[in-house]
C-alpha positions as CSV (number, residue, x, y, z in Angstrom):
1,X,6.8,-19.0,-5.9
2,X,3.0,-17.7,-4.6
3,X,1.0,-20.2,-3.0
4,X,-2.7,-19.4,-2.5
5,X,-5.3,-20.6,0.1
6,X,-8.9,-19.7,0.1
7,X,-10.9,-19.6,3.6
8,X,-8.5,-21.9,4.7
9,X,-8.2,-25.0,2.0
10,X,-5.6,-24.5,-1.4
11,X,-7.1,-22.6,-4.1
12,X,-8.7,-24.1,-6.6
13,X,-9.2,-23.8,-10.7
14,X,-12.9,-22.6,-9.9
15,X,-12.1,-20.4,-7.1
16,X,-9.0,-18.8,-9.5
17,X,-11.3,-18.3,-12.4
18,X,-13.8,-16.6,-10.6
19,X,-11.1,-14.0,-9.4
20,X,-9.6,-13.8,-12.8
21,X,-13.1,-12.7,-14.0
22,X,-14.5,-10.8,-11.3
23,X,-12.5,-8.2,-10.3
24,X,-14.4,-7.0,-6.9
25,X,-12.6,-7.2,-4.0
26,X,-9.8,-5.1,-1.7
27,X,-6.8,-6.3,0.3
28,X,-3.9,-5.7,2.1
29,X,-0.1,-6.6,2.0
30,X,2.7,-7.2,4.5
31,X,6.2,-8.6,5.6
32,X,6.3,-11.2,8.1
33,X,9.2,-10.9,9.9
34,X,9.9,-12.9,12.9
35,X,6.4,-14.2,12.7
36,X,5.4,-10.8,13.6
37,X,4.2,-8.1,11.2
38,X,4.6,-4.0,12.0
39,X,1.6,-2.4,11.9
40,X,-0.6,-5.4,11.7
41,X,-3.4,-3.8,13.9
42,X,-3.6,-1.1,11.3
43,X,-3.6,-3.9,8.6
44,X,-6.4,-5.9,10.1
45,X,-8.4,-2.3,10.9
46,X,-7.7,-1.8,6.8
47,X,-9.4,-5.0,5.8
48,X,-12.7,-5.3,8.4
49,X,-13.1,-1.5,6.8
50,X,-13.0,-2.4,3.2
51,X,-14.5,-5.8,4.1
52,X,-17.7,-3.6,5.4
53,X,-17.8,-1.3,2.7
54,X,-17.7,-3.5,-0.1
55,X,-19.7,-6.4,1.3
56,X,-22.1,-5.2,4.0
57,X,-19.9,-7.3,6.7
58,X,-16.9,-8.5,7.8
59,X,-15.0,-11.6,9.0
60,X,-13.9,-11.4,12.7
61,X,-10.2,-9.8,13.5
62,X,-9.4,-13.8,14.9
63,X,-10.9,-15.2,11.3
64,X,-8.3,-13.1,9.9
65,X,-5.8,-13.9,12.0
66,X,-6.2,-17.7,12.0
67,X,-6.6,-17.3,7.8
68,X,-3.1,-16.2,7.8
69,X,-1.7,-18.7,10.7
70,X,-3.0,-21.4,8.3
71,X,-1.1,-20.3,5.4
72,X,2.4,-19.5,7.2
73,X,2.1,-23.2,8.3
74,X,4.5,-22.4,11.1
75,X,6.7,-20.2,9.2
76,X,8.2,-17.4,10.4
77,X,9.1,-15.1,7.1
78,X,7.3,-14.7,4.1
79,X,5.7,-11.8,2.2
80,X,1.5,-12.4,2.4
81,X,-1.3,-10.4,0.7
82,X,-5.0,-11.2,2.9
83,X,-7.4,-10.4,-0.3
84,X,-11.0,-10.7,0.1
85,X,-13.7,-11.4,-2.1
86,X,-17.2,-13.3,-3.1
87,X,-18.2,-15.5,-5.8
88,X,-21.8,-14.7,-5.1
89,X,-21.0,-11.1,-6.6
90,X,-21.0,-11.5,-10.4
91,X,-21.1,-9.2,-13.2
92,X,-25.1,-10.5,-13.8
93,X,-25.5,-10.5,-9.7
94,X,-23.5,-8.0,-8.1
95,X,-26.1,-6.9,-5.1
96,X,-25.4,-9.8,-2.4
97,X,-24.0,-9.2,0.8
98,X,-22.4,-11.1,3.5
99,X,-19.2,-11.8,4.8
100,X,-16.7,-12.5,1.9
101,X,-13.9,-15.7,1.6
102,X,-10.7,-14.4,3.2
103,X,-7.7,-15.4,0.1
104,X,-4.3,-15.5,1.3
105,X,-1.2,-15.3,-1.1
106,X,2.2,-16.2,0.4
107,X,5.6,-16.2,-1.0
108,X,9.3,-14.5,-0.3
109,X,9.6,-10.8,0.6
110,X,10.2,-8.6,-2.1
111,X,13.2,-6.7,-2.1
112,X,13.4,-3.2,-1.4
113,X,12.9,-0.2,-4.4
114,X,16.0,0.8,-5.4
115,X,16.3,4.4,-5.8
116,X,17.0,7.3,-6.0
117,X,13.8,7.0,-8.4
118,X,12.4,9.4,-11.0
119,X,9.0,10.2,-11.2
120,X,6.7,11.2,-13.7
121,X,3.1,13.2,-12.8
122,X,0.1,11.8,-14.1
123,X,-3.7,13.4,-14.0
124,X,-5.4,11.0,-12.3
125,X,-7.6,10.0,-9.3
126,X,-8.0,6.5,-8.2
127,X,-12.0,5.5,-7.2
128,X,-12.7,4.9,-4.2
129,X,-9.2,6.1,-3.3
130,X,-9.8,5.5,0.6
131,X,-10.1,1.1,-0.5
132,X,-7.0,-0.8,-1.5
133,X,-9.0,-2.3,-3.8
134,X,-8.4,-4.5,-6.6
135,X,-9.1,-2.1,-9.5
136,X,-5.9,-1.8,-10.2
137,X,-6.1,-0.8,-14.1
138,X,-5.2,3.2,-13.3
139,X,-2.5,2.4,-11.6
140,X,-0.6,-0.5,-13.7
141,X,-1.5,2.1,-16.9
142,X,-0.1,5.4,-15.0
143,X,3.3,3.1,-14.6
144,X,3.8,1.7,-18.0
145,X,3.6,5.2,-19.4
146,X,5.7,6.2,-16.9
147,X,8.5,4.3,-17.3
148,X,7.3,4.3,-21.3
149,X,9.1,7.9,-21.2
150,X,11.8,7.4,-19.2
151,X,11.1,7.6,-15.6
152,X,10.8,5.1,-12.7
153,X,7.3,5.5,-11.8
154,X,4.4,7.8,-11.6
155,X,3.1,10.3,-9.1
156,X,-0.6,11.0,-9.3
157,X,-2.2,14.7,-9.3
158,X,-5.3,15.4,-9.8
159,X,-6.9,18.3,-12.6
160,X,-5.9,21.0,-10.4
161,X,-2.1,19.6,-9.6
162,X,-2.5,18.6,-6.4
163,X,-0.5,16.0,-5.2
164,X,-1.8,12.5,-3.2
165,X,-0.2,9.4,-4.2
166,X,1.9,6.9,-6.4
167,X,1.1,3.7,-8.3
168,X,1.8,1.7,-5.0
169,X,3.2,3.6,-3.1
170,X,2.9,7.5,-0.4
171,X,5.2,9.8,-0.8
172,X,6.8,12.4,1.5
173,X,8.7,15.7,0.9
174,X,11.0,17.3,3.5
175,X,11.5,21.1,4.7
176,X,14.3,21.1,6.7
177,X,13.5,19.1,9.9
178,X,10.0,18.2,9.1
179,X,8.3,15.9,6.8
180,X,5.0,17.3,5.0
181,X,2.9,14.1,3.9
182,X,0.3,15.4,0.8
183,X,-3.7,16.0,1.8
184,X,-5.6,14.5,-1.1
185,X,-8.0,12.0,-1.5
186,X,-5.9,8.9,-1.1
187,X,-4.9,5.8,0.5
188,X,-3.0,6.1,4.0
189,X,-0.8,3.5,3.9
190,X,0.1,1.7,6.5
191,X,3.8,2.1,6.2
192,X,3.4,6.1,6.3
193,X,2.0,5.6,9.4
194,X,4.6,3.7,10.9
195,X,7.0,6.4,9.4
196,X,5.2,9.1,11.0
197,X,5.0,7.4,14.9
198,X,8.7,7.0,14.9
199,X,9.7,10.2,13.0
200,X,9.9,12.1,16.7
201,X,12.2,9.6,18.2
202,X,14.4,10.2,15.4
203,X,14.5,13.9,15.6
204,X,11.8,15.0,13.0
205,X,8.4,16.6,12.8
206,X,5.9,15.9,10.7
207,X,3.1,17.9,9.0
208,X,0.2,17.0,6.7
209,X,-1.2,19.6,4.1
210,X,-2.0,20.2,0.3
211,X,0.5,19.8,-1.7
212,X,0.5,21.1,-5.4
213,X,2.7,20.7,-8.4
214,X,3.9,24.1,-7.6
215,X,4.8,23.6,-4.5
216,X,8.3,21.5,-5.7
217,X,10.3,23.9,-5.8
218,X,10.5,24.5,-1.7
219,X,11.0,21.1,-0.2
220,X,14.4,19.7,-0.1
221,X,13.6,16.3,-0.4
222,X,11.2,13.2,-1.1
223,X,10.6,9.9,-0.7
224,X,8.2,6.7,-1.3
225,X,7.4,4.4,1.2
226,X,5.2,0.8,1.5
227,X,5.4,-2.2,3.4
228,X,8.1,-3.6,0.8
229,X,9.6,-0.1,1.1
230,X,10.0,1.8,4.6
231,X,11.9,4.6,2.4
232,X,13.1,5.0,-0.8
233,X,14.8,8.5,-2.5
234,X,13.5,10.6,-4.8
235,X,15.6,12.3,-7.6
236,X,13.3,14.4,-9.0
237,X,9.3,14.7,-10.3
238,X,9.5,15.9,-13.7
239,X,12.1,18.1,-14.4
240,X,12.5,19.3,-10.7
241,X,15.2,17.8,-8.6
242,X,15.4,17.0,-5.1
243,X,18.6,16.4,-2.3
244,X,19.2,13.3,-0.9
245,X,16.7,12.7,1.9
246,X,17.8,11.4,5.4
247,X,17.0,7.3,4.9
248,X,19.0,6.5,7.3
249,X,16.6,8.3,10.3
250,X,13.4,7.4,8.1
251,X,14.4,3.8,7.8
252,X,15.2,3.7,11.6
253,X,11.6,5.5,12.4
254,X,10.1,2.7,10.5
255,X,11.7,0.3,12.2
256,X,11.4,1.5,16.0
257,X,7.7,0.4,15.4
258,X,7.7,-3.3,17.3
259,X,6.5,-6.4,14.7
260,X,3.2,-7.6,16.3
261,X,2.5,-11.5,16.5
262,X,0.0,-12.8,14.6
């Protein structure tokens, strides 16, 4: 069960309509464990950036912060998505700016992907790919066709083959000791990053470049990760198959990165 709280106070009918037919906003998602969150500096950077760029300002990092307090309600593990949004933007009235209504979504974690998963690639290019924003049409469509023919999920490329991202999801391939995470234009999620500061204490490198369709063939492995998911296998992307990659070290480079209080 999801309970939702707008700036503070339960949702209402209004306030759920309005988001139902208004699809302009961004957010962010996150475990809380402990009553900490990993990576929540990077989450709160994430949403005063996407705050500013889609409404001309943002609420303050301690807004945010007591938005979220409010909704655990003491609590100390939950699963919450900190979306933001304005019902002054409409599809009539779409110039105002300002600093949006903070909505947060709480419920139970859910569980881990369950892999090893296989992937299907898909031509396409999310807008705005830099915002987790709520235009989430592209990505719910590249999925259901997906797993339409068979696979588990899809891998987005763009016209030239070149690699960035999945339907929710980043995705890493592995050369021997080092992980190569794709250059495209994309989303950095915030669990990729977390990966990536603990991948040295666990004995791996870590590399960022292009990555094209036909560049499969020489990596050993892959792997997904989110904030539901610090790493998940990857059997193969199309018709190329991949080795088991080393989730035990990736998990535990995930989670050498402290939980942070809110």
């Amino acid at each position: 069960m999801t309970t939702l709280f707008i700036d503070g106070a339960p949702a209402t009918l209004e306030d759920l309509a309005h988001q139902a037919l208004a699809n302009y906003g961004a957010y962010t998602s996150f475990r809380v464990e402990g009553g900490g969150v990993r990576g929540l500096d990077r989450h709160l950077a994430r949403l005063a950036r996407q705050s500013t760029a889609l409404f001309g300002q943002s609420p303050s990092e301690a807004r945010f912060r007591e938005r979220m307090r409010q909704a655990l309600a003491g609590g100390r593990e939950a699963w919450l998505r900190v979306s933001l949004f304005s019902r002054r933007i409409t599809h009539r009235d779409a110039g105002w700016v300002g600093e949006p209504s903070i909505m947060v979504a709480i419920g139970d974690p859910p569980p881990p992907l369950q892999g090893p998963l296989r992937l299907m690639v898909r031509t396409y290019v999310r807008e705005e790919p830099e915002l987790k924003h709520a235009a989430t049409f592209g990505l719910m469509r590249g999925r259901r066709a997906a797993q339409s023919a068979g696979f588990d999920d899809v891998l987005f490329a763009d016209a030239d083959g070149v690699i960035s991202e999945g339907s929710l999801w980043n995705i890493g391939f592995l050369r021997g000791e080092t992980v190569v995470w794709p250059q495209a234009p994309m989303l950095a999620g915030v669990a990729q990053a977390l990966v990536q500061a603990g991948l040295p204490g666990v004995g791996l490198g870590f590399e960022t470049r292009p990555v094209s369709k036909g560049d499969l063939a020489g990596f050993d492995g892959a792997f997904i990760c989110n904030s539901a998911t610090p790493a998940c296998a990857v059997a193969s992307i199309d018709d190329h198959p991949f080795a088991p990659p080393p989730l035990e070290a990736l998990r535990a480079a995930w989670a050498s990165q402290p939980c942070q209080p809110i």
